[in-house]
N, C-alpha and C positions, 0 to 999 in steps of 0.2 A: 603446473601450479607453482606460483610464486609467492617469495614470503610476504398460562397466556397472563405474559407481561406486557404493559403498553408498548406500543410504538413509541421513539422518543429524539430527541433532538438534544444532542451532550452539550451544554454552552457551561459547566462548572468552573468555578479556580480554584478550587480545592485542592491541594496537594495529595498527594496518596502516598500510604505507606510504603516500605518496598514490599517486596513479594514475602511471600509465607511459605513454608516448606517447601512443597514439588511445584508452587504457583509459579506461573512463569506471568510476568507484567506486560501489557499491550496499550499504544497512546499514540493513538493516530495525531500528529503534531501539527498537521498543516495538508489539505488535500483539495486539489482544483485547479485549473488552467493557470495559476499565478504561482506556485508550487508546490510541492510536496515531501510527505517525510513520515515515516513509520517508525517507532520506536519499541525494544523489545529485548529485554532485560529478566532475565533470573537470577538477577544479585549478585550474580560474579561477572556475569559475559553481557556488555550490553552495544548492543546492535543497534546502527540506522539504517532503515530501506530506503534508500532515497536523502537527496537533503536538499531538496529544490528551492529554499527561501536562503537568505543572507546570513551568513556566518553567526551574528549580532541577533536576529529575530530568533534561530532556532536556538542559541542559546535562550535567550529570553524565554522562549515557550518550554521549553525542558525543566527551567526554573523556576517555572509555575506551576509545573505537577510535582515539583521535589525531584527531578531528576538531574543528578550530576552532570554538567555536560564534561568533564573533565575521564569521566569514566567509560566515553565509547573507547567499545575496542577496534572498531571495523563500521565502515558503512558500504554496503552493500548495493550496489546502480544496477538499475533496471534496463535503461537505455538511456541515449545522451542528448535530451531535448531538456534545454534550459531548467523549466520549469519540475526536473528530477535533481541537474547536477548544479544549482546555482553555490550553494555552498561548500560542497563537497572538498573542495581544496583547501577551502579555510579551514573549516573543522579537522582535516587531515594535518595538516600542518599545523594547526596550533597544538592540538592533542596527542599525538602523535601517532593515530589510527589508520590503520591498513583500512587498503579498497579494495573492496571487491568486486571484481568486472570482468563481464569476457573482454577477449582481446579486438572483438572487431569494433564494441562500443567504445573501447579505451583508444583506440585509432581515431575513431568520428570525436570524441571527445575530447582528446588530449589538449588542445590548446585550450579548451573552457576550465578546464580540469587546472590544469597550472604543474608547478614540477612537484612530485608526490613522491615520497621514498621508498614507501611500503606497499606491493600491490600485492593481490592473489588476483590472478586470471583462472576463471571457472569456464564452464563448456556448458550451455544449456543441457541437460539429462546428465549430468555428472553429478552425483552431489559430494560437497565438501563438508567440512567440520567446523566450527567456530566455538572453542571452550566444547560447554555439553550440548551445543543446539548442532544438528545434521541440517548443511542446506539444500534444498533441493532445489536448482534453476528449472527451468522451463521454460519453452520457445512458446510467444505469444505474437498472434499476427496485429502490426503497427504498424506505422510508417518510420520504423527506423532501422539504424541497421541491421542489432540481432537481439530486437525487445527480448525481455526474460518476466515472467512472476517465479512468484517463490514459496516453497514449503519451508516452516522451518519446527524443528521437530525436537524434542525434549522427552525425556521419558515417559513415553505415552501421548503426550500434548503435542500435538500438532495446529500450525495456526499457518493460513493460507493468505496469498496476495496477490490478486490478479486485479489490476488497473489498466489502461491504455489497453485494450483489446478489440478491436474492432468485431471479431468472430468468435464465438463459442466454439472450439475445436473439440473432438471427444478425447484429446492430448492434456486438454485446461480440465475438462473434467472429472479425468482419470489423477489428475495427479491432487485436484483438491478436493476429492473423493476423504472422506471420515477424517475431517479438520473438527477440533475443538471449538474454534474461531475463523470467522474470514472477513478479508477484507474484500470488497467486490465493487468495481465500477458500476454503478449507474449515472451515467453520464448528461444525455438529454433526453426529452420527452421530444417523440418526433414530429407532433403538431408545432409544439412551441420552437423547434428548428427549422420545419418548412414555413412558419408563416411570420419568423424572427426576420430581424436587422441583417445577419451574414450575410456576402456576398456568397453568390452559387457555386461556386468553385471549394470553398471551403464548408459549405453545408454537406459536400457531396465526399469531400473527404472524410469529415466527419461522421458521418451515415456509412462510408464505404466497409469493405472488410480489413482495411489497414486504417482503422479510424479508431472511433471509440461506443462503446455497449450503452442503447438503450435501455430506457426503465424496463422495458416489454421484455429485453434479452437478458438482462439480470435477474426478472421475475423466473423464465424460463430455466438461466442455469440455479437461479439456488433452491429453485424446487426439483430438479434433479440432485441436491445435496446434503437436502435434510436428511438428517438422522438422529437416532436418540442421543449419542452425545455433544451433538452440536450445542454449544454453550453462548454464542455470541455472535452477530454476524455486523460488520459493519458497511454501510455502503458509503464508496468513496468516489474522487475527481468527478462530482457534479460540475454541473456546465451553471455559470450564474448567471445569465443570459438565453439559455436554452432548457433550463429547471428548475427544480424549486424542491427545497426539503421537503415538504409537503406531497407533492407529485410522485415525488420518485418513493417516500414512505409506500404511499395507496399501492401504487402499482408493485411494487416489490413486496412489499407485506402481504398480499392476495397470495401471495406465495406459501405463506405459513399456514393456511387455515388453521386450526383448533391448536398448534403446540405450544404455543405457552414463549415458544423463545423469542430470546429479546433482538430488535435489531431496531440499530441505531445510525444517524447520518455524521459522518464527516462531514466538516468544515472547512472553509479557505481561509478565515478571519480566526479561530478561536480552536484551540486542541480538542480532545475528548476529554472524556472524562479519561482515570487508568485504570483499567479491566485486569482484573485477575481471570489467566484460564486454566484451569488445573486437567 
């Protein structure tokens, strides 16, 4: 290493305060085929998962929940397909925030990437430290080099990220196993893919097990997840051409029968709201 509430749809602009005591802050900033980015802040350490939109938009959206973009410390890559690393250099280099990546992503990436001075290189199943958050990588099956989701952990709180996965491994679900919060791909509804505009070649990647998780396969893992401290689930990288908030709510909410907990859709157009998870 180197140095029972509704179902709902977040469309707020509301700024949010910063966090409160042990609350660690959560603001899904951008999420879908066009890019993405996770945000995730305890008031001293603050983290990006991803920064898949332009330098210039992810500020802008940071600055509409009240989040300093001047105060990442680290953004954290999942893997090196555009729509994760589009900014990731910019924001490095203007702020002057370490990256964190394995090495084999940081090879597929480097020239997207740009010259970056600060890296930590992690190992999918090693976890590292950032301030007080532990990260946990995790090997997720994609079509890239060496995809990772991520646990990231706080005194007790735990909040989970598992996007671009084409398979449910018992790997993905032992490690977001008793999350306070998660993030969770539901991707497309497989009617609306088989009988959409794609060409078949990319329907078929999409569907495959190096692709990305159906409404159907995200109901299935997060009803393998519930539990009583589960506090917030959000589902992320909808397909806007192959689903619909609406769709993937039904089917993924069938999940929750009678508990009460909230789950909410990410957006490609518009942040979340910011969730406190204690």
């Amino acid at each position: 290493m180197t140095d029972t509430a509704p179902h709902c749809i977040e469309t707020s602009s509301i700024a949010e305060p910063a966090p409160v005591g042990d609350a660690v802050r959560l603001c899904v900033l951008a999420s879908g085929s066009r890019g993405n980015a996770v945000h995730i802040s305890d008031g001293v350490t603050t983290l990006l998962f991803d920064a898949g939109l332009s330098g210039v938009e992810l500020e802008r959206r940071m600055n509409s929940r009240g989040i300093d973009p001047s105060a990442i410390d680290a953004i954290v890559v999942s893997h090196e397909h555009s729509d994760h690393i589009q900014g990731v250099g910019v924001l490095a280099r203007r702020f002057g925030a370490r990256v964190c990546v394995s090495r084999p992503t940081h090879a597929a990436a480097e020239k997207a990437l740009g010259k970056i001075d600060r890296f930590i290189h992690f190992d999918c199943g090693t976890p590292f430290q950032l301030g007080d958050f532990s990260i946990h990588p995790f090997s997720t099956s994609h079509d890239a080099a060496d995809p990772a989701g991520f646990t990231v952990s706080r005194n007790g709180c735990k909040i989970g990220i598992a996007t671009d996965l084409g398979v449910v491994t018992e790997l993905v679900k032992n490690h977001l196993a008793h999350c306070s919060a998660l993030v969770l791909e539901a991707n497309h509804d497989p009617i609306m893919l088989e009988e959409g505009p794609y060409p078949w070649p990319l329907k078929q990647r999409i569907a495959s097990r190096h692709g990305h998780l159906s409404n159907e396969a995200s109901h299935r893992l997060l009803k393998s997840l519930i539990h009583p401290a589960l506090q917030h689930v959000i589902l992320a990288h909808l397909s806007e051409q192959n689903n619909s908030p609406e769709a993937a709510l039904k089917t993924v909410g069938d999940a929750l029968g009678g508990t009460g907990l909230r789950l909410s859709v990410a957006r490609q157009d518009v942040c979340t709201q910011v969730f406190e998870v204690r």
